[in-house]
C-alpha positions as CSV (number, residue, x, y, z in Angstrom):
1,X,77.5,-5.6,226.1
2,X,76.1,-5.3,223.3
3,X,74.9,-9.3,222.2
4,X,73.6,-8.4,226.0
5,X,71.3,-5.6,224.4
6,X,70.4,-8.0,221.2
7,X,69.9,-11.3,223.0
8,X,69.2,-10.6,226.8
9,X,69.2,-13.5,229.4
10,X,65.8,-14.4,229.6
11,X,63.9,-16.6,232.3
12,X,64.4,-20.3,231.5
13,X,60.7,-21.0,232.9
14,X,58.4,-17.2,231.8
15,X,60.8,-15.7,229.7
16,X,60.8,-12.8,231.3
17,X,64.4,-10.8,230.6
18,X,66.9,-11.3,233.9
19,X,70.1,-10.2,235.0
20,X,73.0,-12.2,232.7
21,X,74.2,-14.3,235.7
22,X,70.7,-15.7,236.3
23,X,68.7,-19.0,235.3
24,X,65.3,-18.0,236.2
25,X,63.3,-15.4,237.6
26,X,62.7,-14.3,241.5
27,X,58.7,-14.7,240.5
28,X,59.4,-18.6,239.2
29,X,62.2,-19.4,241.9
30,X,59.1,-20.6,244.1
31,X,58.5,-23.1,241.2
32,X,62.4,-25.3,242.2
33,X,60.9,-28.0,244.2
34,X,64.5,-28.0,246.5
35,X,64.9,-31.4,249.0
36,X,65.6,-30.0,251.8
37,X,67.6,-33.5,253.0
38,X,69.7,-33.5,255.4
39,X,73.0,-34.9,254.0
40,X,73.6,-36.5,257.9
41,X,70.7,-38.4,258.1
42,X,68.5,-40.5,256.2
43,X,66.6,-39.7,253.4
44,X,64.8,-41.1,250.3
45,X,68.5,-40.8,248.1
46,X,70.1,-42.6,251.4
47,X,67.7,-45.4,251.6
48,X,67.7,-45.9,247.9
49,X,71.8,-45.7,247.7
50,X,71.5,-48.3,250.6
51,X,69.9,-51.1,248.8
52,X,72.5,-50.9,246.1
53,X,75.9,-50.5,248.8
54,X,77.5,-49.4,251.6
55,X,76.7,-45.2,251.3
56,X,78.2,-43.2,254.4
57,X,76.0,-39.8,253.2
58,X,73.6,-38.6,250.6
59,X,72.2,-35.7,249.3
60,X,70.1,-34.4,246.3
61,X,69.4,-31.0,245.2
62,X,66.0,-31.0,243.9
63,X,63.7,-33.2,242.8
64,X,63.4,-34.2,239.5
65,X,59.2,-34.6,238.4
66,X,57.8,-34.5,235.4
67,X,57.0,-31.7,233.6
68,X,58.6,-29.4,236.1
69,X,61.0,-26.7,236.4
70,X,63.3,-28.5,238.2
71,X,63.4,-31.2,235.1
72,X,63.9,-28.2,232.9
73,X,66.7,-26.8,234.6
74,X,68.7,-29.5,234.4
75,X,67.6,-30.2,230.5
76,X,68.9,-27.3,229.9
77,X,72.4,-27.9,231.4
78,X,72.4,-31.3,229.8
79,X,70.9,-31.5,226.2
80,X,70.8,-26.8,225.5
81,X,74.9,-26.3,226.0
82,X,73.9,-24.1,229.0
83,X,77.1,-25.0,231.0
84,X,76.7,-21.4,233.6
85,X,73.9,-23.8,235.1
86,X,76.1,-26.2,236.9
87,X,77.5,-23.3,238.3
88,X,74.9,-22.0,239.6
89,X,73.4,-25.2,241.1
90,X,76.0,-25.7,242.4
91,X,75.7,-21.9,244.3
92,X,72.4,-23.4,245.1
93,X,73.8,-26.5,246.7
94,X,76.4,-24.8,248.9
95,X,73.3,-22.5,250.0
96,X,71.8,-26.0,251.5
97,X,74.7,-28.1,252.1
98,X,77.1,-27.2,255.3
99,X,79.6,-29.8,255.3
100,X,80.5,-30.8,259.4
101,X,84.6,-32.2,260.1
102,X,85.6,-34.2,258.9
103,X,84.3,-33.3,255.2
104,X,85.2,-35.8,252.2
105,X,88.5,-36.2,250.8
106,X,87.6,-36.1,247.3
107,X,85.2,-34.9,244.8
108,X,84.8,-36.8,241.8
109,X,82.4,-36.7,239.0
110,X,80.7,-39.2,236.8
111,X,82.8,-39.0,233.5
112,X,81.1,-39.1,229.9
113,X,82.3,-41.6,227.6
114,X,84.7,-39.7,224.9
115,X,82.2,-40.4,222.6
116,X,79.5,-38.3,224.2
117,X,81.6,-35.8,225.5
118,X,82.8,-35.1,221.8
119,X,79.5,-34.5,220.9
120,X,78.0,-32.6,223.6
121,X,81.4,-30.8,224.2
122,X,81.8,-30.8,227.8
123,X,81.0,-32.6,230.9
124,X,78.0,-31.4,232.5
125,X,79.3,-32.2,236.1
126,X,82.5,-30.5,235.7
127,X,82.0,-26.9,236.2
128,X,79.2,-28.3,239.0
129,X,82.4,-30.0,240.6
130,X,84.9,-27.2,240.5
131,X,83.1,-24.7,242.2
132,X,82.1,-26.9,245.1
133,X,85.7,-27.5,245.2
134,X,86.7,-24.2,245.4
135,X,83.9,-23.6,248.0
136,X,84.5,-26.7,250.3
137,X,88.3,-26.1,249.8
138,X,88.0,-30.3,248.7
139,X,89.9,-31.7,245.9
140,X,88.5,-32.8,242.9
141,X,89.2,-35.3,240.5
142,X,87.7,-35.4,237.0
143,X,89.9,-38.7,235.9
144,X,89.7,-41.3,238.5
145,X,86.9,-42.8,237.0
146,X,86.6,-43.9,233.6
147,X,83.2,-44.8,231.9
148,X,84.1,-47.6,229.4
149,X,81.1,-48.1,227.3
150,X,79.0,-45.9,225.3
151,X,75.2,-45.4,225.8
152,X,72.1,-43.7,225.3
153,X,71.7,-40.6,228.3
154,X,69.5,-42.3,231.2
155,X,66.8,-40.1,230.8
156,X,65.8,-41.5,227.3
157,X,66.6,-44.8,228.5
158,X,63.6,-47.3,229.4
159,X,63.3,-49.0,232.8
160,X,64.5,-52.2,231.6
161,X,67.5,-51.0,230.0
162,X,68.5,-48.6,233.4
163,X,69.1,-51.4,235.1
164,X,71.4,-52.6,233.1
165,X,75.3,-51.8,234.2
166,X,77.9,-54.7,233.4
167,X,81.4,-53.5,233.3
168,X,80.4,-50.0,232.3
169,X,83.1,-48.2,234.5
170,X,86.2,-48.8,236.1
171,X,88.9,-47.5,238.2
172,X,92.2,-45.8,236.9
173,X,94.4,-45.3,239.8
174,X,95.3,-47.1,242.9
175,X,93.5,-45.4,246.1
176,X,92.9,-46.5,249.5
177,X,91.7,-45.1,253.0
178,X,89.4,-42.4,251.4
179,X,86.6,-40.9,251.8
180,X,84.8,-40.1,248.0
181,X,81.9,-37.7,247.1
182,X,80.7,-39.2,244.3
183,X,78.8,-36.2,241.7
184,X,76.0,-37.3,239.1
185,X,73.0,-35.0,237.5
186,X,70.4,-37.4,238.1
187,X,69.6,-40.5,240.5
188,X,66.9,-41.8,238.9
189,X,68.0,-46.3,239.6
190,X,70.9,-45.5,241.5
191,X,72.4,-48.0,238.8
192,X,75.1,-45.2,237.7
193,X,76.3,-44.6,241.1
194,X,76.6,-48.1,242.6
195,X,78.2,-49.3,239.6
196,X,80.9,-46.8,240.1
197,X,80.4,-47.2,244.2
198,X,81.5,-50.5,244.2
199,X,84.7,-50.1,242.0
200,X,86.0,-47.2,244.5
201,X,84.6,-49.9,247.6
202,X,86.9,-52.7,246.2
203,X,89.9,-50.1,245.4
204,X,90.7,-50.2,249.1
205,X,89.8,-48.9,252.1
206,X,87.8,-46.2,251.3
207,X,84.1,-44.6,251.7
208,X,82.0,-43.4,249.6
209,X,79.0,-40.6,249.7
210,X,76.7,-39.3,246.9
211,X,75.8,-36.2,246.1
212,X,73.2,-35.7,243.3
213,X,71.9,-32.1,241.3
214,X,68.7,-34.0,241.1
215,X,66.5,-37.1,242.4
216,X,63.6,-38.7,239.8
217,X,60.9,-38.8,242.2
């Protein structure tokens, strides 16, 4: 209560103070450019996901422009130790997204390499992940992929070097005949994804969706 009183929550965006459970004001909320996709039918993260593999559904958040709120918010989650925001994106995403029967088998999020997540100190995808979980009553699984090389974050990478991906993930357990939501932050290539698409395609009989806090637009 009282670090409340000395450091209020302020407005990511204005600054203005805001209740401690908050990210940004009512008066900037109009500023989240939000997708509006339909995670049944096609849509720019869909086609994009479907030059790269076979994607059953996609979906993404917000879009991710330059100089925006939207890129802001999820700076801030990544790269300011803000970790309530993947919370509440998710709360944001389970305000948009109504999963139909049969829903997905499995969450699982894109894992750091131990390297980064030493230094950052946390995944941001996990606390994203959980509470969809808990919403969507889906298991999640934080382990069943595991990123084997270390790199700079994709945002501070240069075109040339996105595109990159060699054997940058693999798979840590047998499964089969499932259907995976595969989490990231940002689809910017769709190189992160389909790398780690492909490894849960060739693990068996499985499917695989995307879901996506953000798309670089």
């Amino acid at each position: 209560m009282i670090l409340d009183l000395l450091f209020p929550n302020r407005c990511i965006c204005c600054n203005r103070i805001i209740e401690p459970e908050l990210l940004v004001c009512s008066l900037c909320f109009s500023q989240i450019h939000f997708t509006h996709f339909d995670y049944y039918k096609n849509n720019p993260v869909a086609e994009k996901c479907r030059l790269l593999f076979p994607v059953e559904n996609a979906y993404a958040l917000i879009q991710f422009e330059e100089e925006s709120l939207s890129r802001k918010i999820i700076h801030e989650l990544k790269y300011r130790s803000r970790q309530k925001t993947g919370k509440i994106l998710a709360e944001w995403t389970i305000e948009h997204l109504d999963f139909k029967s049969p829903k997905p088998d499995l969450l699982v999020s894109v894992p750091l390499h131990p390297k980064k997540l030493m230094k950052r100190g946390y995944n941001q995808l996990h606390l994203f992940t959980e509470t969809l979980s808990r919403f969507y009553e889906i298991p999640f699984s934080h382990d069943l992929i595991k990123r084997n090389q270390y790199s700079k974050a994709q945002a501070l990478k240069d075109k040339e070097h996105r595109i990159e991906s060699g054997n940058t993930f693999s798979i840590t357990e047998a499964i089969t005949g499932k259907h995976i939501l595969l989490i990231d932050d940002v689809f910017t290539t769709g190189n992160t994804v389909s790398s780690i698409a492909w490894n849960i395609l060739n693990a068996g009989d499985n499917k695989v969706s995307v879901l996506v806090m953000a798309m670089d637009v």
